[in-house]
Every structure is written in C-alpha cells, then in structure tokens.
ROMAR-551067 format. One record per atom (N, C-alpha, C, O): chain; atom name; x, y, z. Coordinates in nm, 2 decimals. Example, Ala and Ser with C-alpha at 12.3 -4.5 7.8 and 13.67 -1.06 7.14 Angstrom:
ROMAR-551067
c	a	east	north	up
A	N	1.32	-0.57	0.78
A	CA	1.23	-0.45	0.78
A	C	1.32	-0.33	0.78
A	O	1.42	-0.33	0.85
A	N	1.28	-0.22	0.71
A	CA	1.37	-0.11	0.71
A	C	1.29	0.00	0.79
A	O	1.34	0.11	0.80
END
This chain:
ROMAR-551067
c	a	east	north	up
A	N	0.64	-1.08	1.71
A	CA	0.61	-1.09	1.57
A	C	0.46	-1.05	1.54
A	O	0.44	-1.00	1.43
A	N	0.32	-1.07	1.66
A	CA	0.21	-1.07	1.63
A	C	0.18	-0.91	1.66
A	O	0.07	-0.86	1.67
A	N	0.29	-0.82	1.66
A	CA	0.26	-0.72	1.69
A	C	0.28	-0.66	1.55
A	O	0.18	-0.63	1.48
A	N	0.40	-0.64	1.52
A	CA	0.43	-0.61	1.38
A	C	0.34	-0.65	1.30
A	O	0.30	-0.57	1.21
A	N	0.29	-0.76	1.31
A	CA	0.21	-0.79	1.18
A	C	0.08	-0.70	1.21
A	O	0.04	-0.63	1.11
A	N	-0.01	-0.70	1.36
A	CA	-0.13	-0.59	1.38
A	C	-0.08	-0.47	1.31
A	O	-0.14	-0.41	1.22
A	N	0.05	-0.43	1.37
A	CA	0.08	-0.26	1.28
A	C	0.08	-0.26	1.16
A	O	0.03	-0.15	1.11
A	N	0.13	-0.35	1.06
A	CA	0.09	-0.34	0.93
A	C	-0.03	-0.38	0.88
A	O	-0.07	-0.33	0.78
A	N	-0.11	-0.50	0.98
A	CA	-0.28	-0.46	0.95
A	C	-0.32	-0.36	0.94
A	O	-0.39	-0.33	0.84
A	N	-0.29	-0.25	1.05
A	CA	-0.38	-0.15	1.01
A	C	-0.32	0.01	0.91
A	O	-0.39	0.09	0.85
A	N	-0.17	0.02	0.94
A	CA	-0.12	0.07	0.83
A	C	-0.18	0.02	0.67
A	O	-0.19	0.11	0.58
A	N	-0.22	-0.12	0.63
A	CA	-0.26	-0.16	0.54
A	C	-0.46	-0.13	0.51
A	O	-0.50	-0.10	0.39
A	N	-0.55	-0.14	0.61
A	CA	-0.65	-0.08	0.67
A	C	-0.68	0.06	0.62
A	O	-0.76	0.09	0.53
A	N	-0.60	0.16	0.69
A	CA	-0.60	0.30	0.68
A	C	-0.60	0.28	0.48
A	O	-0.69	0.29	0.40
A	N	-0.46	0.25	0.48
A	CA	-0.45	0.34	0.37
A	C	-0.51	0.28	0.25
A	O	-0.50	0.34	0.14
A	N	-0.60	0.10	0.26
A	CA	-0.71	0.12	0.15
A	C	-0.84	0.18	0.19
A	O	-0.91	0.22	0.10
A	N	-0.88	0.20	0.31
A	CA	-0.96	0.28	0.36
A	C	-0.97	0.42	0.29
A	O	-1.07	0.46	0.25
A	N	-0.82	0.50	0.28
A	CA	-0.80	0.60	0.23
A	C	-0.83	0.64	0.09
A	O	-0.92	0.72	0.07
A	N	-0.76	0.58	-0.02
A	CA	-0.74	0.51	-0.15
A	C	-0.92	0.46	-0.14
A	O	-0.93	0.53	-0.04
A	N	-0.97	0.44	-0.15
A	CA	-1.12	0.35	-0.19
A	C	-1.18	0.49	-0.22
A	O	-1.20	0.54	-0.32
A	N	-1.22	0.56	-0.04
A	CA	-1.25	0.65	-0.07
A	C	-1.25	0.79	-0.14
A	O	-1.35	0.85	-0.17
A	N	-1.11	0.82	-0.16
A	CA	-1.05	0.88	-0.24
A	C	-1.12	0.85	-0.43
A	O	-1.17	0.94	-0.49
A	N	-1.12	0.71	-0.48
A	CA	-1.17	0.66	-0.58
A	C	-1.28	0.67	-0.59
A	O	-1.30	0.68	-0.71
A	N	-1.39	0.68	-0.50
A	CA	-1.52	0.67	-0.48
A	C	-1.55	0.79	-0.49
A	O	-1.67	0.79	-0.52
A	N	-1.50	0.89	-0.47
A	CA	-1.52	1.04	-0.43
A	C	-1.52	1.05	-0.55
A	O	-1.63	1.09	-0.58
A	N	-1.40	1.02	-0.69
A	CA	-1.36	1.04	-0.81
A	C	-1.47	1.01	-0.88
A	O	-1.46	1.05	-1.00
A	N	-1.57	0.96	-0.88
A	CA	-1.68	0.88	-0.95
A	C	-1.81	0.94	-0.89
A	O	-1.91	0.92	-0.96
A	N	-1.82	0.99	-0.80
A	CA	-1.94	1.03	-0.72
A	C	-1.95	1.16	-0.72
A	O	-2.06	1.21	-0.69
A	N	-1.87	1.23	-0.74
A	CA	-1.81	1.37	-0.74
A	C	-1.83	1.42	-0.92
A	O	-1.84	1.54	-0.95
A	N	-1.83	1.29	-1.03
A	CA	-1.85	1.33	-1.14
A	C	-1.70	1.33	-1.18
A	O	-1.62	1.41	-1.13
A	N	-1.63	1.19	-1.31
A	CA	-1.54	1.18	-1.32
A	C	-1.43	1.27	-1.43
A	O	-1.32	1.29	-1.47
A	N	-1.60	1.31	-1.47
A	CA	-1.55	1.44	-1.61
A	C	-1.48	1.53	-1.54
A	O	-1.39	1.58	-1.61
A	N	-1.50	1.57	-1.43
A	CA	-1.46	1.68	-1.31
A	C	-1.29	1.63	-1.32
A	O	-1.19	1.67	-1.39
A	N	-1.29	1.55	-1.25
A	CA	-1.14	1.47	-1.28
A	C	-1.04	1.44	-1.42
A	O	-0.93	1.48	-1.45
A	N	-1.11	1.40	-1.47
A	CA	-1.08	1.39	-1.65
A	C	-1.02	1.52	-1.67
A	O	-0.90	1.53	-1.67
A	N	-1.09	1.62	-1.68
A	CA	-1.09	1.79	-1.68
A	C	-0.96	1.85	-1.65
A	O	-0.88	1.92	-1.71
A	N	-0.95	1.76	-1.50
A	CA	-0.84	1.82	-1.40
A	C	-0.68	1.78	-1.44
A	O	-0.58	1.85	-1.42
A	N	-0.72	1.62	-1.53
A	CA	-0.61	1.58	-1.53
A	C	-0.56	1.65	-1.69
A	O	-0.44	1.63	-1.73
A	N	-0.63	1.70	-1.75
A	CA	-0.60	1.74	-1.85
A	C	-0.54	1.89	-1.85
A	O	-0.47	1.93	-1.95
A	N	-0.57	1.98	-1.73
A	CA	-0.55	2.06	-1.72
A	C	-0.39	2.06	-1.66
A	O	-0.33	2.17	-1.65
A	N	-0.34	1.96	-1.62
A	CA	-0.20	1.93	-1.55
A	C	-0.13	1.89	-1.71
A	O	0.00	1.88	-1.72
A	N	-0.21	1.86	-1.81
A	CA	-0.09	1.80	-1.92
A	C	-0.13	1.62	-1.93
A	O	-0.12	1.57	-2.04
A	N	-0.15	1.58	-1.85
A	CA	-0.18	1.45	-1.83
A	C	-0.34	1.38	-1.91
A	O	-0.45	1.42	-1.88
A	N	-0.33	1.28	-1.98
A	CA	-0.41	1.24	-2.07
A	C	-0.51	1.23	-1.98
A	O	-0.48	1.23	-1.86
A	N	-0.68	1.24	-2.03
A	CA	-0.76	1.22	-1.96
A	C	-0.81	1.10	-1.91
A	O	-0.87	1.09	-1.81
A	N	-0.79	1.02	-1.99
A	CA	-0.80	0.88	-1.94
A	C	-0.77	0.82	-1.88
A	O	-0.83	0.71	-1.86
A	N	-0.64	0.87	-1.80
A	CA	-0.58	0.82	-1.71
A	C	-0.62	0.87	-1.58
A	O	-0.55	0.84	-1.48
A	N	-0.76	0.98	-1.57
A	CA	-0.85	0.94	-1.43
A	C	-0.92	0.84	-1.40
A	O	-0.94	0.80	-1.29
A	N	-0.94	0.79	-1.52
A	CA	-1.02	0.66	-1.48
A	C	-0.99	0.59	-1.45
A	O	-1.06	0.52	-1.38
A	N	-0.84	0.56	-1.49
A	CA	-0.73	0.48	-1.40
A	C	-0.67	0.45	-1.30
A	O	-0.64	0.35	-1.24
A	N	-0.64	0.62	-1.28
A	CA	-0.61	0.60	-1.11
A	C	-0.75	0.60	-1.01
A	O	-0.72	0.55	-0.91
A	N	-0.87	0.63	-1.02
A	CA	-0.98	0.61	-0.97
A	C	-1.01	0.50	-1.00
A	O	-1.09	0.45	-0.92
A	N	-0.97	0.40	-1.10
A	CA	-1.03	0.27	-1.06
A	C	-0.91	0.19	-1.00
A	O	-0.93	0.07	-0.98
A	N	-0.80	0.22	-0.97
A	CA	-0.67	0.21	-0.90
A	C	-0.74	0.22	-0.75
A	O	-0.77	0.13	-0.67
A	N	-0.76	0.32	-0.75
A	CA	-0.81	0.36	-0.58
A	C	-0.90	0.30	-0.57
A	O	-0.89	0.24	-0.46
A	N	-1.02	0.25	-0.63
A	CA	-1.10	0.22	-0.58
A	C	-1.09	0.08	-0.56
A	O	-1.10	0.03	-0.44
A	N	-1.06	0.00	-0.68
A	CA	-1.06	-0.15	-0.64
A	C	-0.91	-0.18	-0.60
A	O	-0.87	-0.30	-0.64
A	N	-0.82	-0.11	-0.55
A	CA	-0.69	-0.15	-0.50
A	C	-0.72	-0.10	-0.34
A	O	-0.68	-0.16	-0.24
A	N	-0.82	0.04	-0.34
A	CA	-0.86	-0.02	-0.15
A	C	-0.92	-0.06	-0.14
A	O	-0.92	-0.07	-0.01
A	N	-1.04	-0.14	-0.20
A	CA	-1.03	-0.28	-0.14
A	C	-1.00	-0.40	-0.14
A	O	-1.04	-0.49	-0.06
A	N	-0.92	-0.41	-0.23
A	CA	-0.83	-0.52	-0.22
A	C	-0.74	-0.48	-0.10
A	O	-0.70	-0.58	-0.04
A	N	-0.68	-0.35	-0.05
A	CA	-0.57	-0.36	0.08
A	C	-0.68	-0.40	0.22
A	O	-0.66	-0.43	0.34
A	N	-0.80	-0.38	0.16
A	CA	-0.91	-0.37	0.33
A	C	-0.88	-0.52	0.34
A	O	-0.82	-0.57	0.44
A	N	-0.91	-0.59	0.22
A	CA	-0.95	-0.76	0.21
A	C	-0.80	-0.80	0.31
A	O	-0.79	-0.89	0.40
A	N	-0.66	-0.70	0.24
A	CA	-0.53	-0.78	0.24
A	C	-0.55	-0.91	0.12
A	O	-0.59	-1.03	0.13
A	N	-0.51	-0.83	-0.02
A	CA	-0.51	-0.96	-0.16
A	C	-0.44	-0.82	-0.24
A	O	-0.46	-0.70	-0.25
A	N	-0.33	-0.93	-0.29
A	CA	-0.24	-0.82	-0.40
A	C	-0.18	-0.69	-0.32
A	O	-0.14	-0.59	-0.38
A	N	-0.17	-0.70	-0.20
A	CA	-0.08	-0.57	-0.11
A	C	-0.03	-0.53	-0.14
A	O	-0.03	-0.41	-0.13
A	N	0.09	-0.64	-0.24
A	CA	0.26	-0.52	-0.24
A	C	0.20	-0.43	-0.38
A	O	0.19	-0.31	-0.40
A	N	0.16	-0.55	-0.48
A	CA	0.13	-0.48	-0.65
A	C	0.05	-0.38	-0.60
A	O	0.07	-0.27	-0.64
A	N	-0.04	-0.41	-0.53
A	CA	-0.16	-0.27	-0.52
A	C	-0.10	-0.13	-0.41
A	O	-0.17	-0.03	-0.37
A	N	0.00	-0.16	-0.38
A	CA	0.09	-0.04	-0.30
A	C	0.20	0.01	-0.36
A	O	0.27	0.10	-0.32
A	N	0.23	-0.07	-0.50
A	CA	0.36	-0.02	-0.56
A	C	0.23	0.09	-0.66
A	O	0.24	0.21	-0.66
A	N	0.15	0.03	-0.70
A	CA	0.04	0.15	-0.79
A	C	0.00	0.25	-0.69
A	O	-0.03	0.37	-0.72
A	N	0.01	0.20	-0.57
A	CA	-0.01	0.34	-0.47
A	C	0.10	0.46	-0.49
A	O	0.09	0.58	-0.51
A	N	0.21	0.36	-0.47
A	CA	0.34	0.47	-0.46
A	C	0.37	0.55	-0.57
A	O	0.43	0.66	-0.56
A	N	0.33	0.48	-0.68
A	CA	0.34	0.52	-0.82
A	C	0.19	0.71	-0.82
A	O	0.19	0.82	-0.86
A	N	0.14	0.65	-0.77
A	CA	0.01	0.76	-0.75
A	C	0.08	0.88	-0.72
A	O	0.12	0.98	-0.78
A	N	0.10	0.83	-0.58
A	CA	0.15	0.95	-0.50
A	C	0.27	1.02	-0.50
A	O	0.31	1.11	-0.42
A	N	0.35	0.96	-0.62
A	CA	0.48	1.04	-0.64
A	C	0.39	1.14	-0.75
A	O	0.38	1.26	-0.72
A	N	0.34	1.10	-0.86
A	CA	0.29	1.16	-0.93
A	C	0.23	1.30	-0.90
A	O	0.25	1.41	-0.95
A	N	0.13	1.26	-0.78
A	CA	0.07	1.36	-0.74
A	C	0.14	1.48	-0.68
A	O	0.11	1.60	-0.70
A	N	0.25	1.44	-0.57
A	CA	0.36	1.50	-0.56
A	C	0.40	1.63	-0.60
A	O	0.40	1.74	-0.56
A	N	0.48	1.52	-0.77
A	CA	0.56	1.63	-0.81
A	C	0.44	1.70	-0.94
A	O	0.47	1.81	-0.99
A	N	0.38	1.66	-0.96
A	CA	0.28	1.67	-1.09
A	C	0.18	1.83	-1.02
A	O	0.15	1.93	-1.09
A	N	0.14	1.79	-0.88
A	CA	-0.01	1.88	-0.84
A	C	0.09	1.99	-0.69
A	O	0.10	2.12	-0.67
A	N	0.12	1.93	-0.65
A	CA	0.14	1.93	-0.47
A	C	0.29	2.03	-0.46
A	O	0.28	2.13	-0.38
A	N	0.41	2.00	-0.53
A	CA	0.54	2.06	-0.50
A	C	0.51	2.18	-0.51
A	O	0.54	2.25	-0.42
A	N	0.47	2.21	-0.59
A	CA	0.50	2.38	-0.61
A	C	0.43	2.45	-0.46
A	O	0.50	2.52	-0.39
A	N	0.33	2.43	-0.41
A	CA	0.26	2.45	-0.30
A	C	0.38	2.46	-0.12
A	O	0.38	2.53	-0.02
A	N	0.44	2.37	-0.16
A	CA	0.51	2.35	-0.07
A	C	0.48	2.23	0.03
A	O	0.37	2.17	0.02
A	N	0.57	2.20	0.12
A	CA	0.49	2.09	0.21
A	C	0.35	2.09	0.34
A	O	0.29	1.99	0.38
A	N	0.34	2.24	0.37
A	CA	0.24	2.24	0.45
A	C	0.14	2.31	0.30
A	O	0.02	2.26	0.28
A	N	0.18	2.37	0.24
A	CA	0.02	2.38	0.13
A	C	0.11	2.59	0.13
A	O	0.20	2.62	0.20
A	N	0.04	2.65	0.06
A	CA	0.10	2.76	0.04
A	C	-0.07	2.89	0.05
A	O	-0.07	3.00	0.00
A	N	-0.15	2.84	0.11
A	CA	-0.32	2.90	0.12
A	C	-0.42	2.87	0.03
A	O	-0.54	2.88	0.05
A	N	-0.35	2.83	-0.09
A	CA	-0.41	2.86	-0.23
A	C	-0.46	2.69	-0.26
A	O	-0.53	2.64	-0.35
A	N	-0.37	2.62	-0.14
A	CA	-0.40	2.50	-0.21
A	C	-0.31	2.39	-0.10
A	O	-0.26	2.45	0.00
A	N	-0.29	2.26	-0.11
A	CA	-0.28	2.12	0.04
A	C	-0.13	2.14	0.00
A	O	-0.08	2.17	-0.12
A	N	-0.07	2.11	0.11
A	CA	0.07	2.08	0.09
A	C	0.05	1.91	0.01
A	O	-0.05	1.87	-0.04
A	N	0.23	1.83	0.05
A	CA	0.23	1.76	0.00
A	C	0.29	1.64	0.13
A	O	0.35	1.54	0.10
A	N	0.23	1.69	0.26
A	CA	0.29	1.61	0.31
A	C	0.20	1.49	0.39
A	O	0.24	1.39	0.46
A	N	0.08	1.52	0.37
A	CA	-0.05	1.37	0.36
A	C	0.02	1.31	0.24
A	O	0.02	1.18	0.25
A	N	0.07	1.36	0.13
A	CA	0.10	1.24	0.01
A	C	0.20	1.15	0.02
A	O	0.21	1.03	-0.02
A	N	0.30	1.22	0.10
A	CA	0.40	1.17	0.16
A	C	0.40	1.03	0.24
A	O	0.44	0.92	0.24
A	N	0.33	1.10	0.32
A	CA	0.23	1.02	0.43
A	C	0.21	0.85	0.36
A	O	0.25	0.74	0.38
A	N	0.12	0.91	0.29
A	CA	0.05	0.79	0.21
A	C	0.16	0.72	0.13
A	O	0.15	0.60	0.14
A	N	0.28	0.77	0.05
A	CA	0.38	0.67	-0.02
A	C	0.45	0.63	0.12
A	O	0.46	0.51	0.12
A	N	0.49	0.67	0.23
A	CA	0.55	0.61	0.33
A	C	0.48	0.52	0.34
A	O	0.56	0.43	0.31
A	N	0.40	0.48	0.36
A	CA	0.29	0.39	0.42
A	C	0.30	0.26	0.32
A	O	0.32	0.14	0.36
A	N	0.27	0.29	0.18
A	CA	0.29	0.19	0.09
A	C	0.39	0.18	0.06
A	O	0.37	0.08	-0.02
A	N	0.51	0.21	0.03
A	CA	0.65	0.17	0.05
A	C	0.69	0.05	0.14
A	O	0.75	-0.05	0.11
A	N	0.62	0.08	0.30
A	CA	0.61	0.02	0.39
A	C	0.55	-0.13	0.41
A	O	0.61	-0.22	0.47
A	N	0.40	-0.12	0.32
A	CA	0.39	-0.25	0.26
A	C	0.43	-0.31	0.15
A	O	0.38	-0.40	0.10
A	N	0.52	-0.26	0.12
A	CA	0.56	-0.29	-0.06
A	C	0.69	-0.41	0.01
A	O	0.70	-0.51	-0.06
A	N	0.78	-0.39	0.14
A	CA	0.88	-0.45	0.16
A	C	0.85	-0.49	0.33
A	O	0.95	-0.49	0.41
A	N	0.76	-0.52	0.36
A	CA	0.71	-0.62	0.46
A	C	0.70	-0.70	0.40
A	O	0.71	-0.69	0.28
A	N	0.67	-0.84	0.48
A	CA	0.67	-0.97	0.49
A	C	0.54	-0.96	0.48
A	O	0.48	-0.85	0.52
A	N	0.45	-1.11	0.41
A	CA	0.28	-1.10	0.37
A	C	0.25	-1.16	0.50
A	O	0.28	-1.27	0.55
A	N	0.15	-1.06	0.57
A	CA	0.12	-1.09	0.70
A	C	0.01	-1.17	0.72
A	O	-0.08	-1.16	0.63
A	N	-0.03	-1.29	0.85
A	CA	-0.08	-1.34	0.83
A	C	-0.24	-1.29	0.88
A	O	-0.32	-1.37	0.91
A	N	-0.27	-1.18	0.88
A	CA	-0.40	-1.13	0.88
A	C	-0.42	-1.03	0.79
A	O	-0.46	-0.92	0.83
A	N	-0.39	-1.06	0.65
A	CA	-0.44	-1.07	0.55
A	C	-0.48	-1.20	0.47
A	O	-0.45	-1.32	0.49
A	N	-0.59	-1.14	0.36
A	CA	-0.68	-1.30	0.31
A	C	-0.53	-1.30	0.16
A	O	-0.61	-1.32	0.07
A	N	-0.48	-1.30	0.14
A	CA	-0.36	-1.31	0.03
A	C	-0.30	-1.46	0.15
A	O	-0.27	-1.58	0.11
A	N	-0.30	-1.43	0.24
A	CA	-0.20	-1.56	0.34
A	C	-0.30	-1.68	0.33
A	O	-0.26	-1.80	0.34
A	N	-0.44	-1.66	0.32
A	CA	-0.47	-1.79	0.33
A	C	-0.54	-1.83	0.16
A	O	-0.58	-1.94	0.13
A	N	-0.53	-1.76	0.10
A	CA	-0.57	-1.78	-0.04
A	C	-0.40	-1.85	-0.07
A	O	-0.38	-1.97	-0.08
A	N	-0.31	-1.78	-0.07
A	CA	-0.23	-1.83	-0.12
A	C	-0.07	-1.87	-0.02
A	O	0.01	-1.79	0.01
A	N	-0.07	-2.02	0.03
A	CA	-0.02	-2.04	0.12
A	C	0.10	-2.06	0.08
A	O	0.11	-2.09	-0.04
A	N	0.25	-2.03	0.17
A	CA	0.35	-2.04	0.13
A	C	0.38	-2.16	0.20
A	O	0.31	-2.20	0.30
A	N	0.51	-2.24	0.13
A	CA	0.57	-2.34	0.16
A	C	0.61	-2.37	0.32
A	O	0.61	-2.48	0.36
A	N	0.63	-2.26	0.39
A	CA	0.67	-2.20	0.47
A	C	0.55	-2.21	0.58
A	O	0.58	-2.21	0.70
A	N	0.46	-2.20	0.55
A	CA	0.36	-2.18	0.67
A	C	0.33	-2.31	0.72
A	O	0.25	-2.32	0.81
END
C-alpha cells in the first residue's frame, strides 16, 4: 500500500510542480499576453486570470497535498479545454507550427488519476482533515 501511495505522491508533486509553474509563467510573462491569447481563441479574457490563478494556487495546493481531487478536477477541466480549444488541430505530436497535444494528455491522465485515488497519507489534506477511519 506504502508504495502506491509514494506513486501518487509524486504523480501529485510533478503535476502541481507543473501547473504552479505554468501559472507563474502566466503572470511573469505579462498576463495581458495571455488575456490577448485567450481572446484570440474566442474565449473571454478574463478567464486567463482564472486559469493562471488555477495553476498557480492549485499547484500549490497539489505540492502541499490540500484539496487534490477539487484542484485536479480544475486540472482536468484545463486540459480538456486546451486540448480541443488550442492543441487538436496540430495533431498529437504538434504539426511544426506549433506542440501537439500529448503533454496535455499527459497531464489530464495524471489528474484524472488523482481525482479517483484514495486521499493518501502523505499528503497534509490526511492530517488536516482526519477520517473516521484512520
């Protein structure tokens, strides 16, 4: 069991690792840049600020391990988006002009994966909030 749970530590690790940075990039990089981008897809501009402050304080909330599954279902929700919204038409390895879509893939596999694991006990969610059970 103490193994499973390390693999989902650091599956859970990577991908707020991933996601933080990703957010942090969005803000550091100049979010009007993003705003811009999302507007140019059809998509309201305000809702860069959203998913950048998604990424950012939802990876670290997955570093901490607090709020996993909610802050991995907003993951999965991300990355389908990005998917079919930025990424499909490119193809899955990327088409030259631009990234496939199979890092994004990557990334909803992963949070899918914590969305329906068990809350592991090396995460701070297990000792903040203790089940009946432990």
């Amino acid at each position: 069991m103490i193994k499973n749970e390390a693999a989902a530590a650091i599956i859970r690790i990577f991908l707020g690792a991933t996601f933080f940075i990703h957010g942090l990039a969005k803000f550091q990089g100049g979010i009007e840049n993003t705003v811009g981008f999302f507007d140019s897809l059809g998509l309201p501009g305000f809702t860069a600020y959203v998913v950048a402050l998604i990424e950012l304080i939802g990876g670290l909330a997955l570093l901490l391990g607090i709020g996993t599954r909610v802050v991995s279902i907003l993951f999965a929700v991300i990355m389908l988006v990005a998917t079919f919204k930025v990424k499909l038409a490119g193809g899955f390895l990327g088409n030259g002009q631009g990234a496939g879509f199979e890092l994004d893939l990557a990334l909803l596999a992963m949070a899918i994966f914590l969305v329906v694991t068990n809350k592991s006990s090396l995460a701070l969610d297990n000792v903040l909030f203790q089940s009946r059970e432990a």
